[in-house]
N, C-alpha and C positions, 0 to 999 in steps of 0.2 A: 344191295343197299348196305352201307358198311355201319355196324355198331359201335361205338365210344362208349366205354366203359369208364367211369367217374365216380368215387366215393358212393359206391352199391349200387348205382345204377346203372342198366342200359339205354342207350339213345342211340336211336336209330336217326342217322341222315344222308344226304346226299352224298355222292362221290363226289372231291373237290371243295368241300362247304370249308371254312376257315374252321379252326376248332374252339377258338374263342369264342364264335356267334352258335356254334352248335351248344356248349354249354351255356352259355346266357340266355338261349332261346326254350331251354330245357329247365330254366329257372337254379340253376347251379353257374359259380362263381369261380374262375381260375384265380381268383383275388386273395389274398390271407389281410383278414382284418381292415384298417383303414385304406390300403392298397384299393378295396372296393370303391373307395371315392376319389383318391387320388392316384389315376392312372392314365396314362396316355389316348386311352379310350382305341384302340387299335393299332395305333402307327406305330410300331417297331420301337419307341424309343422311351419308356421307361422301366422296361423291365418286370412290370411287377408280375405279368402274368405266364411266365417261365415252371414249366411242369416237367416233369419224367413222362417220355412218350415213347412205349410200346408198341411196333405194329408197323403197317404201310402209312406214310405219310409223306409230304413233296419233300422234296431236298431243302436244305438250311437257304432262305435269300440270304445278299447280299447286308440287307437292311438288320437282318437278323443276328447274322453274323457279325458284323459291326459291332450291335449292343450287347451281345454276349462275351465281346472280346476285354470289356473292361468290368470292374468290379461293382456292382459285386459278386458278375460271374466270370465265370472264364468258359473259354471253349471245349474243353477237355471234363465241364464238367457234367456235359451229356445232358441237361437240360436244351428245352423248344420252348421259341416263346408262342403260345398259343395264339395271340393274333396275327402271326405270321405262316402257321402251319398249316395248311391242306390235308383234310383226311380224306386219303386214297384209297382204305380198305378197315377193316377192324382194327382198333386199337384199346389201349387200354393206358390211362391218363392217372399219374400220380401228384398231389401237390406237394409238396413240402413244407417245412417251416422255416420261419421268414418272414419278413416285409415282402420281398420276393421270391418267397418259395426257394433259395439258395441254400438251405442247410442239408444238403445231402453228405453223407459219408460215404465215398464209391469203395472202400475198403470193404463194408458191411452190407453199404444198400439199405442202409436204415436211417431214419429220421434224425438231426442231431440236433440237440437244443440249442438255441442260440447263447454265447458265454457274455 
Protein backbone atom coordinates (compact mmCIF):
# COMPACT_ATOMS: atom_id res chain seq x y z
CA UNK A 1 0.00 0.00 0.00
CA UNK A 2 1.80 3.08 -1.05
CA UNK A 3 2.11 6.35 1.26
CA UNK A 4 1.62 10.08 0.06
CA UNK A 5 3.44 12.16 2.14
CA UNK A 6 1.71 15.91 2.14
CA UNK A 7 2.53 18.86 4.44
CA UNK A 8 3.51 16.34 7.65
CA UNK A 9 1.38 13.94 6.99
CA UNK A 10 1.23 10.29 5.95
CA UNK A 11 -1.71 8.78 3.94
CA UNK A 12 -1.87 5.73 3.22
CA UNK A 13 -3.86 4.48 -0.31
CA UNK A 14 -4.33 2.48 -2.94
CA UNK A 15 -2.04 1.67 -5.73
CA UNK A 16 -3.55 3.57 -8.84
CA UNK A 17 -5.78 6.00 -6.64
CA UNK A 18 -5.53 9.71 -8.49
CA UNK A 19 -3.55 11.76 -5.93
CA UNK A 20 -5.87 14.67 -6.02
CA UNK A 21 -8.91 12.34 -4.50
CA UNK A 22 -6.12 10.77 -2.06
CA UNK A 23 -5.45 14.22 -0.58
CA UNK A 24 -9.07 15.55 -0.52
CA UNK A 25 -10.11 12.25 0.92
CA UNK A 26 -7.54 12.69 3.75
CA UNK A 27 -9.03 16.15 4.26
CA UNK A 28 -5.95 18.06 2.82
CA UNK A 29 -5.97 20.42 -0.29
CA UNK A 30 -3.54 20.55 -3.49
CA UNK A 31 -5.35 24.02 -3.78
CA UNK A 32 -3.43 27.38 -2.46
CA UNK A 33 -6.08 29.88 -1.35
CA UNK A 34 -9.04 30.69 -3.50
CA UNK A 35 -7.77 28.04 -6.20
CA UNK A 36 -9.78 25.78 -3.37
CA UNK A 37 -13.12 27.07 -4.99
CA UNK A 38 -12.24 28.02 -8.18
CA UNK A 39 -10.89 24.84 -9.78
CA UNK A 40 -11.70 22.54 -12.53
CA UNK A 41 -12.70 20.14 -9.90
CA UNK A 42 -10.48 17.23 -11.69
CA UNK A 43 -10.46 17.52 -15.45
CA UNK A 44 -6.97 18.55 -16.41
CA UNK A 45 -7.73 22.05 -17.32
CA UNK A 46 -7.14 24.60 -14.81
CA UNK A 47 -4.15 24.08 -13.50
CA UNK A 48 -4.49 25.14 -10.04
CA UNK A 49 -3.68 21.83 -8.41
CA UNK A 50 -0.05 21.35 -9.88
CA UNK A 51 2.48 19.99 -7.00
CA UNK A 52 6.19 18.82 -6.95
CA UNK A 53 5.88 14.98 -7.00
CA UNK A 54 8.52 12.68 -5.71
CA UNK A 55 8.34 9.12 -6.10
CA UNK A 56 6.51 6.37 -8.39
CA UNK A 57 3.69 7.71 -10.05
CA UNK A 58 1.82 7.07 -13.94
CA UNK A 59 3.50 8.88 -16.59
CA UNK A 60 2.46 12.70 -17.69
CA UNK A 61 -1.37 12.19 -19.94
CA UNK A 62 -1.71 13.67 -22.79
CA UNK A 63 -4.41 16.01 -20.99
CA UNK A 64 -1.76 16.96 -18.62
CA UNK A 65 0.62 17.65 -20.64
CA UNK A 66 -1.32 19.97 -22.69
CA UNK A 67 -2.22 22.30 -19.58
CA UNK A 68 1.30 22.34 -18.36
CA UNK A 69 2.48 23.40 -21.67
CA UNK A 70 1.15 27.00 -21.31
CA UNK A 71 1.50 29.54 -18.57
CA UNK A 72 1.55 29.63 -16.25
CA UNK A 73 3.45 26.61 -16.34
CA UNK A 74 5.58 25.19 -18.56
CA UNK A 75 6.96 21.61 -19.04
CA UNK A 76 10.23 21.77 -17.96
CA UNK A 77 9.08 22.95 -14.85
CA UNK A 78 8.82 19.46 -13.24
CA UNK A 79 5.46 20.09 -11.70
CA UNK A 80 2.24 17.14 -11.86
CA UNK A 81 -1.03 18.13 -11.95
CA UNK A 82 -2.46 16.11 -9.04
CA UNK A 83 -5.88 15.26 -10.74
CA UNK A 84 -4.20 13.78 -13.37
CA UNK A 85 -1.63 11.63 -11.50
CA UNK A 86 -1.65 8.05 -10.30
CA UNK A 87 0.02 7.09 -7.21
CA UNK A 88 1.91 3.86 -8.24
CA UNK A 89 4.26 3.60 -5.06
CA UNK A 90 5.31 6.08 -2.13
CA UNK A 91 5.56 9.46 -2.83
CA UNK A 92 6.23 12.55 -1.26
CA UNK A 93 4.04 15.70 -2.56
CA UNK A 94 5.14 19.48 -2.34
CA UNK A 95 2.86 22.59 -3.00
CA UNK A 96 4.05 25.59 -3.82
CA UNK A 97 3.24 29.26 -3.96
CA UNK A 98 0.96 30.54 -6.18
CA UNK A 99 -2.58 30.70 -7.32
CA UNK A 100 -1.24 27.45 -8.94
CA UNK A 101 1.35 26.37 -7.01
CA UNK A 102 3.92 27.69 -9.83
CA UNK A 103 6.49 29.54 -7.94
CA UNK A 104 9.19 27.05 -7.94
CA UNK A 105 12.79 28.08 -8.41
CA UNK A 106 14.55 24.82 -9.88
CA UNK A 107 17.99 26.60 -9.46
CA UNK A 108 17.44 26.23 -5.53
CA UNK A 109 14.28 23.97 -5.08
CA UNK A 110 13.00 26.61 -2.94
CA UNK A 111 9.84 28.36 -2.61
CA UNK A 112 9.75 31.92 -4.53
CA UNK A 113 7.44 34.45 -3.61
CA UNK A 114 5.33 35.68 -6.17
CA UNK A 115 6.68 39.53 -7.55
Amino acid sequence: MPTVQFRGRDIDCEEGEILRNVLLTAGLSPHNGRAQQLNCRGHGTCGTCAVEVEGDVSEMSGQERRRLSFPPHSLDSGLRLSCQTRVEGDVRVTKHDGFWGQHVDRTTNERVEPK
